[in-house]
PASEBA-1860 file (N, C-alpha, C; in nm, 3 decimals):
! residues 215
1> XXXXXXXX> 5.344/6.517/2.265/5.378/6.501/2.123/5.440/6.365/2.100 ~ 5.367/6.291/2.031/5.413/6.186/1.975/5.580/6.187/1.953 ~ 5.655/6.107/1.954/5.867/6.106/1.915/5.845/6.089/1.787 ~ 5.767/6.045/1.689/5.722/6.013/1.548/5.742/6.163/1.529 ~ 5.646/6.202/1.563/5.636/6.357/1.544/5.803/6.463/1.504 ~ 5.921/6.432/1.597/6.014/6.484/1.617/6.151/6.387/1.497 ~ 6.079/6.289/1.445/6.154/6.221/1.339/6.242/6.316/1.226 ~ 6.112/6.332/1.137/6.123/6.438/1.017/6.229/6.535/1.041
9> XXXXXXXX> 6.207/6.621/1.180/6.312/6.721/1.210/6.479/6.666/1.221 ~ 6.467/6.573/1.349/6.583/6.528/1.297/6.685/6.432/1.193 ~ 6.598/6.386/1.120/6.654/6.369/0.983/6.691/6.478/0.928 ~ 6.617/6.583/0.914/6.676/6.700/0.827/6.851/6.761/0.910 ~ 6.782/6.720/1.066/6.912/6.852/1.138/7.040/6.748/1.074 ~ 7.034/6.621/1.098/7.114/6.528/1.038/7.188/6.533/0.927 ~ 7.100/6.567/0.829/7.118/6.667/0.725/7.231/6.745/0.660 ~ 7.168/6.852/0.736/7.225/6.973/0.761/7.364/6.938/0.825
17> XXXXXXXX> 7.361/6.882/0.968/7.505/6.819/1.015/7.602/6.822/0.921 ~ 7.571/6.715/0.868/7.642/6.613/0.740/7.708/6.711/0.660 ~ 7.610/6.801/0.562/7.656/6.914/0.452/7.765/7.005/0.518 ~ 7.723/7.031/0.648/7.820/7.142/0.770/7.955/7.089/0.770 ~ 7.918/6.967/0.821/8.058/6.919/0.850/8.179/6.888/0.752 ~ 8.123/6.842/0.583/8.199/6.865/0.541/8.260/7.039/0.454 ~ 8.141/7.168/0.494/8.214/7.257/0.493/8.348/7.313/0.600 ~ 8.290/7.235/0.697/8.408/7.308/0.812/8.558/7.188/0.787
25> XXXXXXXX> 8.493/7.099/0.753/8.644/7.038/0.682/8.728/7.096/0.566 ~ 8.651/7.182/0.504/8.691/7.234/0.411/8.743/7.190/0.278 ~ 8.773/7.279/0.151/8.745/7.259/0.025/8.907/7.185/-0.003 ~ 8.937/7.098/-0.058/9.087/7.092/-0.156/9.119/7.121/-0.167 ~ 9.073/7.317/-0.233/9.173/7.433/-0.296/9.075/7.541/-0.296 ~ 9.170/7.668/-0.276/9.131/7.782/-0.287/9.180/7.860/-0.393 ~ 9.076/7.903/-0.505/9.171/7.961/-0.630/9.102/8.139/-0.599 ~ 9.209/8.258/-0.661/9.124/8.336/-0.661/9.211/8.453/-0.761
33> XXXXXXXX> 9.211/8.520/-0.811/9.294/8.585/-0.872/9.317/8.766/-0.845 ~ 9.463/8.795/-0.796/9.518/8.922/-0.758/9.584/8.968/-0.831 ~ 9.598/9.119/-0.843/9.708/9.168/-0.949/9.734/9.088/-1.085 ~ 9.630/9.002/-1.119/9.678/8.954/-1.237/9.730/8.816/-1.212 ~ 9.770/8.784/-1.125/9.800/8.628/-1.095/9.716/8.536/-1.012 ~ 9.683/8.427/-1.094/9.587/8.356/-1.011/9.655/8.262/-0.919 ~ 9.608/8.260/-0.787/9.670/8.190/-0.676/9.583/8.043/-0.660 ~ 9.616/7.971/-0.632/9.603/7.838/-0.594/9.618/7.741/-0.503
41> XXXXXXXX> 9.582/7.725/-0.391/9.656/7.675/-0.275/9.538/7.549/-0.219 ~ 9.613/7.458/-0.151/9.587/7.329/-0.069/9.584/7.409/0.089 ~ 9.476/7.279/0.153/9.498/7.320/0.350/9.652/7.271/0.321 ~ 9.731/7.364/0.468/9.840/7.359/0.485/9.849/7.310/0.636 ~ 9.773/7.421/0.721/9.796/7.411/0.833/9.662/7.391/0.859 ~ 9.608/7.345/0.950/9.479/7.338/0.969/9.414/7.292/1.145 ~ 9.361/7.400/1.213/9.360/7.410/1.328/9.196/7.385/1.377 ~ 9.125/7.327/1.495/8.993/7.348/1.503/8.966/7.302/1.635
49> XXXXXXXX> 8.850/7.406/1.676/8.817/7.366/1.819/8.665/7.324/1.839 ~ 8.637/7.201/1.903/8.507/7.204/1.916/8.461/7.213/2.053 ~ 8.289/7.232/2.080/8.241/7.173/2.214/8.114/7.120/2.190 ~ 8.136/6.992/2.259/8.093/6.824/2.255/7.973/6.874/2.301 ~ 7.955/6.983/2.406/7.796/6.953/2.441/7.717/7.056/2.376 ~ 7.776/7.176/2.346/7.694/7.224/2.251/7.707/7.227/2.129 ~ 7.762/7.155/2.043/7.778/7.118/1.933/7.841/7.245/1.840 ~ 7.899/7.301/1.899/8.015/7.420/1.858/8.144/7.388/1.791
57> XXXXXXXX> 8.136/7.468/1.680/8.286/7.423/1.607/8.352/7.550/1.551 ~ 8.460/7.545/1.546/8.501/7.664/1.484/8.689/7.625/1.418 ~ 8.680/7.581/1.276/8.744/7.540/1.193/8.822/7.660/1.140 ~ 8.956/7.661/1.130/9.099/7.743/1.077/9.169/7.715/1.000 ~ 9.129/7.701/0.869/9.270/7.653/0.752/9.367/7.781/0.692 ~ 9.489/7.726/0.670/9.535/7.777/0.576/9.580/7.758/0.448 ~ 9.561/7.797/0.350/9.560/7.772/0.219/9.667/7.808/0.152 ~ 9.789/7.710/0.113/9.885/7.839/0.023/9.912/7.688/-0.067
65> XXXXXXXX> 10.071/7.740/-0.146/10.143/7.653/-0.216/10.268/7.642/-0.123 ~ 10.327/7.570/-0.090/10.474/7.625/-0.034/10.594/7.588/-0.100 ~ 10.569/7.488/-0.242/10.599/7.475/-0.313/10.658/7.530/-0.468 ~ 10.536/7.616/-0.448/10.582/7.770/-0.578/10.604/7.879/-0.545 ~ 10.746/7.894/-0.627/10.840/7.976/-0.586/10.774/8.155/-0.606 ~ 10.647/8.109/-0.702/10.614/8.224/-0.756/10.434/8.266/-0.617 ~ 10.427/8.207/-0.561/10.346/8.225/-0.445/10.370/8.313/-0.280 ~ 10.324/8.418/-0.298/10.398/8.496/-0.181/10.277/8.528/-0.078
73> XXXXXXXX> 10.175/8.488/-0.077/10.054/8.498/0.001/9.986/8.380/0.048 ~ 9.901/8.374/0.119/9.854/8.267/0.213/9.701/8.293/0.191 ~ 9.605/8.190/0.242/9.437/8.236/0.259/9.443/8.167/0.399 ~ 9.410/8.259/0.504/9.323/8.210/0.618/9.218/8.188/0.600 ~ 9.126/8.050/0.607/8.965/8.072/0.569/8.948/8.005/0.734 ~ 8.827/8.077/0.833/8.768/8.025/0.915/8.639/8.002/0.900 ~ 8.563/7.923/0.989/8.408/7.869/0.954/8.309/7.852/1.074 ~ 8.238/7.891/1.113/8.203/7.841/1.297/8.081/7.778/1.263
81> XXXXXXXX> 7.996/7.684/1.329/7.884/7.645/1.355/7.832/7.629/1.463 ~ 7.683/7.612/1.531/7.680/7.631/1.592/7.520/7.526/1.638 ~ 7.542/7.402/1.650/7.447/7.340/1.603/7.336/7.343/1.680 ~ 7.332/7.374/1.790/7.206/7.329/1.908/7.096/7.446/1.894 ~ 7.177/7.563/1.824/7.074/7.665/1.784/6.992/7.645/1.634 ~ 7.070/7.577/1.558/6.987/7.484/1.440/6.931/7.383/1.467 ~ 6.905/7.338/1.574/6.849/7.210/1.637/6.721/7.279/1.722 ~ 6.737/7.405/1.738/6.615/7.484/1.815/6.545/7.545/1.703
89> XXXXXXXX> 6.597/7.603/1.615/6.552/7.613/1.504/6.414/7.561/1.440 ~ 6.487/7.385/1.425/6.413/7.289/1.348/6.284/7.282/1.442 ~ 6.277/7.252/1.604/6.229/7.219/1.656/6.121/7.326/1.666 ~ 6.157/7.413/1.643/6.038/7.544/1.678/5.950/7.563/1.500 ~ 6.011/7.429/1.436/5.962/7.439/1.303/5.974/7.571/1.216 ~ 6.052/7.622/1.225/6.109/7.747/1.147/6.206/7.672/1.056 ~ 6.192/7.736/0.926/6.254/7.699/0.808/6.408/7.714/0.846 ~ 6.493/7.668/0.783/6.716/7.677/0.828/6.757/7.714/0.688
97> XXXXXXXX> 6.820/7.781/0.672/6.877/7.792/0.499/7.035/7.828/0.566 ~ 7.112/7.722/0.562/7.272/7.761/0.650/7.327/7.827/0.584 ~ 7.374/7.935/0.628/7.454/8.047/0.610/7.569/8.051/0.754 ~ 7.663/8.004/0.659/7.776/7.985/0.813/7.834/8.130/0.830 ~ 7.866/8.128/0.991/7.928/8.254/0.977/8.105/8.244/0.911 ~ 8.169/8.326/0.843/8.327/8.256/0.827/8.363/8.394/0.793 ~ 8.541/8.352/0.756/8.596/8.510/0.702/8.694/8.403/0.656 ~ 8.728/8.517/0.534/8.871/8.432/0.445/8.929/8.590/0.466
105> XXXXXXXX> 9.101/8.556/0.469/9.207/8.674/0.490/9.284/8.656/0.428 ~ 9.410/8.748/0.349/9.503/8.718/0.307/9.605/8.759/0.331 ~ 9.699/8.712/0.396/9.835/8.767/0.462/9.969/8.708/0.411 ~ 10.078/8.737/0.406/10.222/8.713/0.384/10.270/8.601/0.399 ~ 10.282/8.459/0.344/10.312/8.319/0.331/10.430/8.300/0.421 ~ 10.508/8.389/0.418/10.650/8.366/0.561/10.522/8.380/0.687 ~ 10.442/8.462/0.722/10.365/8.409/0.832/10.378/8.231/0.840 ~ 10.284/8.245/0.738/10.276/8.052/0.802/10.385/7.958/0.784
113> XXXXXXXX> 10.482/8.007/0.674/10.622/7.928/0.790/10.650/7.928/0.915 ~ 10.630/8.098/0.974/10.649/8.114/1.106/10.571/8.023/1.177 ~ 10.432/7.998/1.168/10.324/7.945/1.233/10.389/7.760/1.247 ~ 10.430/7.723/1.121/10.447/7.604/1.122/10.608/7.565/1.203 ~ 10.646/7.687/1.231/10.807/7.652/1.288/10.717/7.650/1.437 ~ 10.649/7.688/1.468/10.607/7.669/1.637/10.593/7.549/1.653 ~ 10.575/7.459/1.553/10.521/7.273/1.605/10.668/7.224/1.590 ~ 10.788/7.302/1.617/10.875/7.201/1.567/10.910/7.137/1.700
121> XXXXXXXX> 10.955/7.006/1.711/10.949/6.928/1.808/10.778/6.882/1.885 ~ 10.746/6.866/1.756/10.590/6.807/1.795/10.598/6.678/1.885 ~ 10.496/6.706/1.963/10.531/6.581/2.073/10.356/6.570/2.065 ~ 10.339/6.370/1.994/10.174/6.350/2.004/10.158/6.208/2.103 ~ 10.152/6.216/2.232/10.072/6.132/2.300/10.027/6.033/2.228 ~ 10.078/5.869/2.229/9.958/5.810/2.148/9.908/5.764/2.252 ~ 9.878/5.737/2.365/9.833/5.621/2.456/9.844/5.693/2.651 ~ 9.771/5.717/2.695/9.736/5.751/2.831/9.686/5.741/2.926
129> XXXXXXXX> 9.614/5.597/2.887/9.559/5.546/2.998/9.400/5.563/2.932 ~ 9.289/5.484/2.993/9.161/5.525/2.994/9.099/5.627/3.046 ~ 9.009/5.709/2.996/8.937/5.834/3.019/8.806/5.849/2.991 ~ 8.745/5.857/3.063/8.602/5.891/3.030/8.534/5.958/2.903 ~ 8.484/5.892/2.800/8.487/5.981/2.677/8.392/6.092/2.712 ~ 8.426/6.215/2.663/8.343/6.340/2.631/8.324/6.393/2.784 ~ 8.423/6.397/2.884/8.441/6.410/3.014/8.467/6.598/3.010 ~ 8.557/6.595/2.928/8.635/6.768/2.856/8.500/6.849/2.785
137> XXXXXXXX> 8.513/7.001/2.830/8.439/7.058/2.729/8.489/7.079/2.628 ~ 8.603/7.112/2.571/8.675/7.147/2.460/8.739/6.997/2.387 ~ 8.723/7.000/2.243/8.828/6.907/2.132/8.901/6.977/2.092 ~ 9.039/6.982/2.056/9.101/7.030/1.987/9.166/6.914/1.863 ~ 9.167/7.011/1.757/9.236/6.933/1.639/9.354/7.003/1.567 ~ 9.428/6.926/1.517/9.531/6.956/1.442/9.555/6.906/1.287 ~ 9.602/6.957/1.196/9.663/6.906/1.062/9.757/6.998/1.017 ~ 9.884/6.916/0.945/9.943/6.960/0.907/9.994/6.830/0.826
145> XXXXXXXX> 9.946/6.935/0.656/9.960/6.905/0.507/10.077/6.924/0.435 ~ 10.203/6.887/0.436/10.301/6.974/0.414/10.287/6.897/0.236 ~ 10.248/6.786/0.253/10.288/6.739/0.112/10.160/6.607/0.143 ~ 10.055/6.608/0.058/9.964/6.541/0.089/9.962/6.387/0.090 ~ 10.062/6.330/-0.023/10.126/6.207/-0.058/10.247/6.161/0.117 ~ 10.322/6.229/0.095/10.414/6.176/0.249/10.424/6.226/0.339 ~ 10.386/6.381/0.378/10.406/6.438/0.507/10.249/6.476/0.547 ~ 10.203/6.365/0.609/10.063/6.432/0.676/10.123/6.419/0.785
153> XXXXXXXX> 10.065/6.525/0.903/10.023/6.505/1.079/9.852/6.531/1.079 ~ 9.807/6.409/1.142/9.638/6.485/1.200/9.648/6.434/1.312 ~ 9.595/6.500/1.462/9.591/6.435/1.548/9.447/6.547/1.616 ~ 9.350/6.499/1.707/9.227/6.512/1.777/9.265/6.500/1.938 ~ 9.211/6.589/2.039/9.230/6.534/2.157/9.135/6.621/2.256 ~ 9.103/6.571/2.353/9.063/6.653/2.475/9.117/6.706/2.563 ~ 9.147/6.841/2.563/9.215/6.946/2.629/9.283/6.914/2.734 ~ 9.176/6.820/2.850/9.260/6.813/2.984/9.296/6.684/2.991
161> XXXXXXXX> 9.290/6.620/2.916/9.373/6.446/2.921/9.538/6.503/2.912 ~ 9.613/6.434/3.028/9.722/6.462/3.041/9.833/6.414/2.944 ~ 9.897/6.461/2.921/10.052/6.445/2.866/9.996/6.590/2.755 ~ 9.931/6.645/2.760/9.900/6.726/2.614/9.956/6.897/2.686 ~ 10.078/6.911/2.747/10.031/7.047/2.776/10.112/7.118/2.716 ~ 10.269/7.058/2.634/10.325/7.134/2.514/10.233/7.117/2.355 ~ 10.210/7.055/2.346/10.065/7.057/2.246/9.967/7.126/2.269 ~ 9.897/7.196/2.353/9.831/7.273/2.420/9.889/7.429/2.356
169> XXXXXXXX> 10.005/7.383/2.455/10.073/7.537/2.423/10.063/7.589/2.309 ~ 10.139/7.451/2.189/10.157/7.539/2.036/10.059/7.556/2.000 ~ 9.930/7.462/2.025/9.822/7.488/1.934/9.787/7.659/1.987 ~ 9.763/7.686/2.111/9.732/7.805/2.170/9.791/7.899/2.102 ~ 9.872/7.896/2.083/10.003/7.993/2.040/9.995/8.050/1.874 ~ 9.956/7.907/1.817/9.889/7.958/1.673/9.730/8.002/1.658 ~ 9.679/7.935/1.757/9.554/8.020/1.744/9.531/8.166/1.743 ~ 9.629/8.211/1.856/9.589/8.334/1.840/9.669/8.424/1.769
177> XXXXXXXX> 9.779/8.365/1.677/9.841/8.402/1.555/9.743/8.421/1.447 ~ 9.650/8.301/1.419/9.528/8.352/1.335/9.410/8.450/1.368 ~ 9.382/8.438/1.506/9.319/8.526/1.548/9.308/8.708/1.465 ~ 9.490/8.715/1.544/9.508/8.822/1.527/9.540/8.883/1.356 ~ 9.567/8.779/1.262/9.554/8.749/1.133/9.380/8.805/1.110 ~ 9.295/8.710/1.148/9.113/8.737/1.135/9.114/8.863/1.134 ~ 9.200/8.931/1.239/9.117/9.042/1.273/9.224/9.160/1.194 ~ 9.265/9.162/1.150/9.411/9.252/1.094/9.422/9.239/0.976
185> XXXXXXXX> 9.474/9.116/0.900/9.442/9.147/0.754/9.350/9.145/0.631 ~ 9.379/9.171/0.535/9.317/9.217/0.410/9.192/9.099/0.407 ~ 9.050/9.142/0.403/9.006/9.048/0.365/8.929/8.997/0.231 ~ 8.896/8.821/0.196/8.928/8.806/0.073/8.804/8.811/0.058 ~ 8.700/8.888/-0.045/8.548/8.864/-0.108/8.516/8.751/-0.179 ~ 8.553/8.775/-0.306/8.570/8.684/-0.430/8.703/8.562/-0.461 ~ 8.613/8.434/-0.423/8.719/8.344/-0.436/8.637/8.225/-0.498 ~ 8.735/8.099/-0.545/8.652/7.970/-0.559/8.697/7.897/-0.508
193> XXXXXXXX> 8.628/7.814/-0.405/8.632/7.680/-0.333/8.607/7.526/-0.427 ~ 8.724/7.461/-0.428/8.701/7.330/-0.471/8.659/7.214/-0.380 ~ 8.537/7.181/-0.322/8.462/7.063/-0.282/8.440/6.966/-0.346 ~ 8.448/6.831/-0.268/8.439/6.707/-0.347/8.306/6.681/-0.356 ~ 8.221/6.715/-0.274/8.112/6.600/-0.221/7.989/6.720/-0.196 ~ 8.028/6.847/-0.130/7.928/6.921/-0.125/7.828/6.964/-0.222 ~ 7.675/6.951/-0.181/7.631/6.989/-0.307/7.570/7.090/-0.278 ~ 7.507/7.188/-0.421/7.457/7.303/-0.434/7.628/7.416/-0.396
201> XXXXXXXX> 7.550/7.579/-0.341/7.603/7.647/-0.330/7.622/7.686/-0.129 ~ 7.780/7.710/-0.165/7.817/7.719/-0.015/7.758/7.839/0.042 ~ 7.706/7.883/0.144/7.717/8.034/0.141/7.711/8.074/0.265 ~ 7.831/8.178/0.303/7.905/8.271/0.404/7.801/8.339/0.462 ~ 7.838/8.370/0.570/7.797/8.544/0.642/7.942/8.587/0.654 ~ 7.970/8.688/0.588/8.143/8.755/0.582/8.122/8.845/0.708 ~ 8.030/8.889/0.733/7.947/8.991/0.819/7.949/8.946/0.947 ~ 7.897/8.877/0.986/7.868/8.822/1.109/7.976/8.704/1.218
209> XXXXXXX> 8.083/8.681/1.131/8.190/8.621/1.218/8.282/8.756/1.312 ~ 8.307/8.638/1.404/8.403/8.767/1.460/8.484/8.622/1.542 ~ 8.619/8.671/1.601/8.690/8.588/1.680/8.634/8.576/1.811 ~ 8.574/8.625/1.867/8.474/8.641/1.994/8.352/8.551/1.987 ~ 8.346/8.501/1.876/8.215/8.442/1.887/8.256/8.318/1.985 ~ 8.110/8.300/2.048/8.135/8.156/2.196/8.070/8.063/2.188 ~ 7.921/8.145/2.130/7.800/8.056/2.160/7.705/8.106/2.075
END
């Protein structure tokens, strides 16, 4: 087969990438309305793990105000992708219409104080020497939005590059705080996502995520 031949496809998976990636970055705001009050919330905390060789991601925000006094709930929204199987996809010339797998939850806003008191005494490595890029199977990422104007943290890293192993820890530690969040509380159907850039309509499998997913 001609590489001409294999062009077309990957322009599209490229595509597709592109649109993905800025869903798993996720929306500005989550509005949705309970009991009569409509909630409103920014990423707060925002957690994500990838792997470099199979193009696996699996993105963790949380959504609140921490600011209004009148806000007593949180949105966990997660998102996974899973690209090398949309890349087999294309290649076997079968049509892709992305449907990510994700789940949005809604749990008790003192949770994610709790969550955010685990980073206290954040310790971020800037500098460690040279490393082989993409040597690690795992990326891990971090954000934390407390106030979008003066308190950002974002920091990216590869699991086994050294100095990271109390960073390791907390991130670990909140992961499976959301985890057990995914799998435990209330979950949310009807909501609206504010995107800058995405176009058309986003659309879920509410169904088909689970915290187990690998591959």
């Amino acid at each position: 087969m001609n590489r001409n031949d294999n062009l077309p496809k990957l322009i599209r998976f490229l595509e597709i990438r592109s649109q993905a990636s800025e869903i798993l970055d996720g929306p500005s705001k989550i509005r949705f309305e309970m009991n009569g009050e409509d909630f409103s919330g920014g990423p707060t905390l925002s957690l994500a793990t990838r792997n470099p060789f199979e193009d696996i991601i699996e993105s963790r925000s949380v959504y609140a105000d921490l600011f209004s006094e009148l806000q007593s709930v949180a949105v966990l929204r997660t998102v996974y992708w899973h690209g090398n199987r949309v890349k087999q996809t294309l290649r076997e010339g079968r049509d892709y219409t992305m449907i990510l797998p994700a789940r949005f939850v809604i749990f008790p806003i003192e949770h994610l104080k709790s969550w955010l008191s685990e980073f206290q005494g954040l310790s971020l490595p800037l500098y460690n020497g040279l490393d082989e890029p993409g040597k690690w199977k795992e990326i891990r990422q971090l954000r934390i939005e407390l106030n979008y104007i003066g308190w950002v943290v974002e920091r990216g890293w590869e699991v086994g590059v050294p100095g990271h192993a109390k960073l390791n820890k907390q991130w670990a530690m909140v992961w499976k705080y959301m985890s057990d969040a995914l799998n435990n509380q209330p979950i949310l159907e009807t909501f609206t996502e504010g995107f800058t850039s995405v176009e058309g309509q986003v659309l879920y499998d509410l169904e088909m995520y689970s915290t187990d997913l690998k591959g």
